[in-house]
C-alpha distance (Angstrom), angle and dihedral (degrees) to the residues before:
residue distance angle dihedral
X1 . . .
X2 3.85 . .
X3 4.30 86.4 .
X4 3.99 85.1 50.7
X5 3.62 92.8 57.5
X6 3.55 98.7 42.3
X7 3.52 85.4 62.9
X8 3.56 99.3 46.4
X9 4.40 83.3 53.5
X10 3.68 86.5 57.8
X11 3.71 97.7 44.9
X12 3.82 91.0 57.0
X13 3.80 93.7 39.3
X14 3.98 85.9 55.8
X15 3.32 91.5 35.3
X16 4.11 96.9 58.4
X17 3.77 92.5 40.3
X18 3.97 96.1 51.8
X19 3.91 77.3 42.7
X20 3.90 93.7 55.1
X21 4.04 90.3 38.3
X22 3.94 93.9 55.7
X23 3.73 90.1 47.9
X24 3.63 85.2 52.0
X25 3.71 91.3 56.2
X26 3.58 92.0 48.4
X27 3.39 95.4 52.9
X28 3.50 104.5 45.1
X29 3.93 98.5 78.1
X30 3.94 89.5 61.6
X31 3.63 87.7 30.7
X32 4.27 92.6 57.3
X33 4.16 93.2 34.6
X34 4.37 78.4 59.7
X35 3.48 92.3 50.4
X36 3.49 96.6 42.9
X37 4.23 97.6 45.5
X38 4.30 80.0 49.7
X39 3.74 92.8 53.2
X40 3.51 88.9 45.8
X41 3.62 98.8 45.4
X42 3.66 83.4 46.8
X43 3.71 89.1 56.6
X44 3.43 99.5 53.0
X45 3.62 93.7 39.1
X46 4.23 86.6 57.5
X47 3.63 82.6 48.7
X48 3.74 99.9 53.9
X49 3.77 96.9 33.7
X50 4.18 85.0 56.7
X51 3.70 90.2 50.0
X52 3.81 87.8 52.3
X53 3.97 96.4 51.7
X54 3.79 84.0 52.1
X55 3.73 90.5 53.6
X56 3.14 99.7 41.6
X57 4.66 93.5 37.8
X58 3.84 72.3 57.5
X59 4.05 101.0 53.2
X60 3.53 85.4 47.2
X61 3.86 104.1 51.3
X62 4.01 82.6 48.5
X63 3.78 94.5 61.7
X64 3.52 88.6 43.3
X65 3.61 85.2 57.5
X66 3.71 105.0 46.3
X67 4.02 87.3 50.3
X68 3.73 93.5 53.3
X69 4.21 90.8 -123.4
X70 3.90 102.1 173.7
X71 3.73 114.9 -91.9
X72 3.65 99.1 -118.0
X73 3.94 84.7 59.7
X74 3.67 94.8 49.8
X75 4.47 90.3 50.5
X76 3.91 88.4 47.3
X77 4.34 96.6 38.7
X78 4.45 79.6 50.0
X79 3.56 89.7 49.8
X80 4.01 104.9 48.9
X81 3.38 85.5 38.7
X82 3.74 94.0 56.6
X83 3.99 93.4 47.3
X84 3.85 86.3 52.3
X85 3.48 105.4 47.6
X86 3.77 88.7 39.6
X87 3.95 93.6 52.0
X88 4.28 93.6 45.6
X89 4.18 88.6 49.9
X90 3.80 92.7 52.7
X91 4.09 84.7 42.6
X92 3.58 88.4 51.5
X93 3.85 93.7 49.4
X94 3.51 93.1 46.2
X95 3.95 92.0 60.0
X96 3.57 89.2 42.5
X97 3.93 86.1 65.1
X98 4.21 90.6 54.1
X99 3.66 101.1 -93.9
X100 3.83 110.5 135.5
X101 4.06 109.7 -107.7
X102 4.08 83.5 -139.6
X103 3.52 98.5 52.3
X104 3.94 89.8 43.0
X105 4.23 85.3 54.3
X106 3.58 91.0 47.6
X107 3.62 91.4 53.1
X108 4.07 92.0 38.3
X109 4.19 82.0 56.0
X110 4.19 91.9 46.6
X111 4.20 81.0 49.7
X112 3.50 101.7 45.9
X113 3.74 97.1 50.2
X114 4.12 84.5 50.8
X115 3.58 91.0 50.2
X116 4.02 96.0 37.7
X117 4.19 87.1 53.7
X118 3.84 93.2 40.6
X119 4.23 96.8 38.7
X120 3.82 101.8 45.0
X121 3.78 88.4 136.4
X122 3.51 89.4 57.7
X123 3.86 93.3 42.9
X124 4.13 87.6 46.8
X125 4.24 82.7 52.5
X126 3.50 90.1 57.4
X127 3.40 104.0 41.6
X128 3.80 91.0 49.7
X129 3.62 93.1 46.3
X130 4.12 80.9 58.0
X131 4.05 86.1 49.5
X132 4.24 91.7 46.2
X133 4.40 91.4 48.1
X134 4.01 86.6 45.9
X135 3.58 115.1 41.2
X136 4.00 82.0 19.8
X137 3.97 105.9 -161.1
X138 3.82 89.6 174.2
X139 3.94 133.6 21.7
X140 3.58 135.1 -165.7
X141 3.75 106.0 -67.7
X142 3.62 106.7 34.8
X143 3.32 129.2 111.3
X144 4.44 115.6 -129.2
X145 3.60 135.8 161.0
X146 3.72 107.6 -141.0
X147 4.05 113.2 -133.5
X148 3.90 104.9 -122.2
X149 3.95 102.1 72.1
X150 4.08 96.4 -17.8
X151 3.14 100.9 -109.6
X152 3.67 107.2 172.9
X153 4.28 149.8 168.3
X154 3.83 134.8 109.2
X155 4.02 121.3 -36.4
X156 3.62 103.5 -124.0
X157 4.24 95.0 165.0
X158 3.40 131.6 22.3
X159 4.06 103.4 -175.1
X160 3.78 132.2 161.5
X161 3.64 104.3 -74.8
X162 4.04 101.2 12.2
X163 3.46 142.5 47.3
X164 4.02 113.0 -151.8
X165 4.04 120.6 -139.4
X166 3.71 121.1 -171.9
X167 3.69 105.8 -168.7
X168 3.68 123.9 -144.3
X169 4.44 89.0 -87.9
X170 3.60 83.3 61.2
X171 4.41 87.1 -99.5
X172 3.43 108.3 159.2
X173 4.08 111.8 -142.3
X174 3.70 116.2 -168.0
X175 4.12 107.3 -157.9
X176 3.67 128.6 -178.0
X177 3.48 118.1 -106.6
X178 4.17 91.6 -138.5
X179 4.01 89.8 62.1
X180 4.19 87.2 43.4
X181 3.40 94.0 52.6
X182 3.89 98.5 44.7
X183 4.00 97.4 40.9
X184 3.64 129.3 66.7
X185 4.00 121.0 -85.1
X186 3.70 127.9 -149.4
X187 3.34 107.1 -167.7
X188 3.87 120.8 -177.2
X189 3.39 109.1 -168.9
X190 3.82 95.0 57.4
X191 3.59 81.8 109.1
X192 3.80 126.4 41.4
X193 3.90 95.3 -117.4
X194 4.08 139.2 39.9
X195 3.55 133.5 -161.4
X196 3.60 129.9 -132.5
X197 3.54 124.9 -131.5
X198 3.99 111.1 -164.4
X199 3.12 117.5 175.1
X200 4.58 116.2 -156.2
X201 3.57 125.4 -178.4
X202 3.71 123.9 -142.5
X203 3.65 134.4 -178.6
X204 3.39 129.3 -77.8
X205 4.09 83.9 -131.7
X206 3.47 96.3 48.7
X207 3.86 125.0 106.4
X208 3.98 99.8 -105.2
X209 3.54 99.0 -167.5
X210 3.80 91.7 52.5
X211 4.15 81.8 50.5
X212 3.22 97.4 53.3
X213 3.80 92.8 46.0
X214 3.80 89.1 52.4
X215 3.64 91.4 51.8
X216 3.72 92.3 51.7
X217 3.46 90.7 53.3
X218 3.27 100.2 59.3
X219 3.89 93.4 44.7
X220 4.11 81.3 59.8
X221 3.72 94.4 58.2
X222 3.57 101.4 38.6
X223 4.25 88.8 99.5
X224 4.26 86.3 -162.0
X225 3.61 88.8 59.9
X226 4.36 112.4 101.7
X227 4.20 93.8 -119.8
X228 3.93 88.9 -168.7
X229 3.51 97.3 55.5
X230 3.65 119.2 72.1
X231 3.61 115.2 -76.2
X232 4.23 112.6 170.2
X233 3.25 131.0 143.0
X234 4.05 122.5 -140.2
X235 3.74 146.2 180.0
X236 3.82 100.3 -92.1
X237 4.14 102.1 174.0
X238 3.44 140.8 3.7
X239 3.68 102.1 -133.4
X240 3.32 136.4 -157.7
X241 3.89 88.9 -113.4
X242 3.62 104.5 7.5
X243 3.70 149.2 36.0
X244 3.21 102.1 -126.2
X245 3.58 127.3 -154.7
X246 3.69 136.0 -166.0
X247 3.81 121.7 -140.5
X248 3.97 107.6 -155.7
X249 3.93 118.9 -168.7
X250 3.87 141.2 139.2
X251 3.35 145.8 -102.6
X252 3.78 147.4 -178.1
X253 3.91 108.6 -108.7
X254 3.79 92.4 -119.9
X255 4.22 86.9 51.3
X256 3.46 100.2 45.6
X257 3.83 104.5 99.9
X258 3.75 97.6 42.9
X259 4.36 92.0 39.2
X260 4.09 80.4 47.9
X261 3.81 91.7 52.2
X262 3.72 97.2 46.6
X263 3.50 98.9 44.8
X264 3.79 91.6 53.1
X265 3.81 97.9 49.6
X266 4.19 88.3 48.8
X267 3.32 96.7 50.4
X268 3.86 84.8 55.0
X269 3.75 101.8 54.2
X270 4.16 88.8 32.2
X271 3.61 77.5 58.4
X272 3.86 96.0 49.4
X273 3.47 98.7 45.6
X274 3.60 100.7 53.5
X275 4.00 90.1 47.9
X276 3.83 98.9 -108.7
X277 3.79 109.5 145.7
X278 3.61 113.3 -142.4
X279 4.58 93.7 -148.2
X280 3.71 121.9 -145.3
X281 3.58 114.9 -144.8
X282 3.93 118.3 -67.9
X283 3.60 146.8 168.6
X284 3.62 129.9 -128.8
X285 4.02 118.8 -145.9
X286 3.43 122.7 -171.8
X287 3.74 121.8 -177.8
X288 3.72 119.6 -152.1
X289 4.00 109.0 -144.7
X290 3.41 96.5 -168.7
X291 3.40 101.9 55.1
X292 3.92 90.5 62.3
């Protein structure tokens, strides 16, 4: 009796599982045709909602635009807004597939602490991108070298993370904007001009007036260089194989490396023509004979 209705307990147990498997199998067609119009409406929905960030990244930068907010604001307004609207579609995707928006938050919270203890370089970047748009020691445009290993060149981004350098051979140096915000700046376009500060050797047997002369010359018809505002040139050191003079001018910003260049290479051949050697450095011997 007992061995008869052990076997009827199995039957039934094997009988409601092959029971729950072939409903299983019935349902999955409709079952897999759900989850595949979901993925797709998913798709199309990730589709459309990144089409809409672009349109609407692109209304924003406009405005920007038409109330003349400074560039570097614009690139790092685009980018936080890009990382938000990106994270609250995938959110909104995510619940769309059944998983609870809370539990998703709670989790986001669990991850962000992670993330904010393991990325505090990151976090720094951000915050001193923040510090560079608001107390704004450099814009887009100018041209800095940044204290920790001078790097330098023109700021042509300033995002959320990065600041972008191209250098003046068209190098482009990506920095972080925690190390720009916590080193010193020099930044040379603060002011519309910049003076140059070349510095020429003569010889000690050459006629310095007639230098000097020749020098100023050429600071005359250089047409880049700012006439009004205090070119001279002066004895700056008394080398050990030169006199050395300095030849002081100015520039516009946006002039300076081409006015540099041309000054340079005419006080050269001003230099040549009138006989004036330019010395390299040398060393005198003099043997005394009698002292042998």
């Amino acid at each position: 009796m007992l061995l008869q209705q052990g076997g009827d307990i199995i039957t039934d147990e094997m009988g409601v599982k092959l029971g729950v498997l072939q409903r299983f199998l019935q349902e999955l067609p409709e079952k897999a045709v759900n989850l595949g119009i979901r993925v797709v409406l998913a798709a199309l929905f990730l589709a459309f909602g990144l089409w809409l960030i672009r349109l609407l990244r692109r209304i924003v930068r406009k405005s920007l635009e038409r109330t003349n907010a400074d560039k570097g604001v614009s690139q790092f307004l685009d980018s936080l807004l890009k990382m938000g609207l990106t994270a609250l579609l995938l959110l909104m995707i995510a619940v769309s597939f059944g998983i609870d928006a809370a539990s998703v938050m709670a989790l986001l919270g669990s991850v962000g602490v992670a993330f904010a203890l393991a990325l505090q370089g990151s976090l720094s970047n951000c915050a001193g991108g923040v510090l560079i748009l608001l107390l704004k020691p450099f814009v887009v445009g100018d041209y800095i070298i940044e204290g920790n290993k001078g790097q330098e060149g023109t700021v042509t981004e300033i995002q959320l993370f990065y600041t972008k350098l191209r250098t003046f051979d068209d190098v482009v140096i990506v920095l972080p904007n925690g190390s720009l915000a916590n080193n010193n700046i020099t930044n040379y376009s603060a002011i519309p001009t910049r003076r140059l500060d070349a510095n020429i050797g003569v010889s000690y047997l050459a006629d310095l007036k007639k230098a000097k002369e020749t020098l100023c010359g050429v600071l005359e018809r250089e047409e880049r260089v700012l006439q009004d505002m205090g070119k001279k040139v002066f004895v700056k050191e008394l080398a050990d194989s030169a006199v050395v003079l300095c030849v002081q001018c100015y520039f516009l910003n946006e002039d300076y490396w081409d006015g540099r260049a041309a000054v340079l290479e005419a006080c050269k051949l001003a230099l040549d023509a009138n006989g004036i050697e330019i010395p390299y450095p040398q060393l005198d011997v003099h043997v005394d004979r009698d002292g042998q």
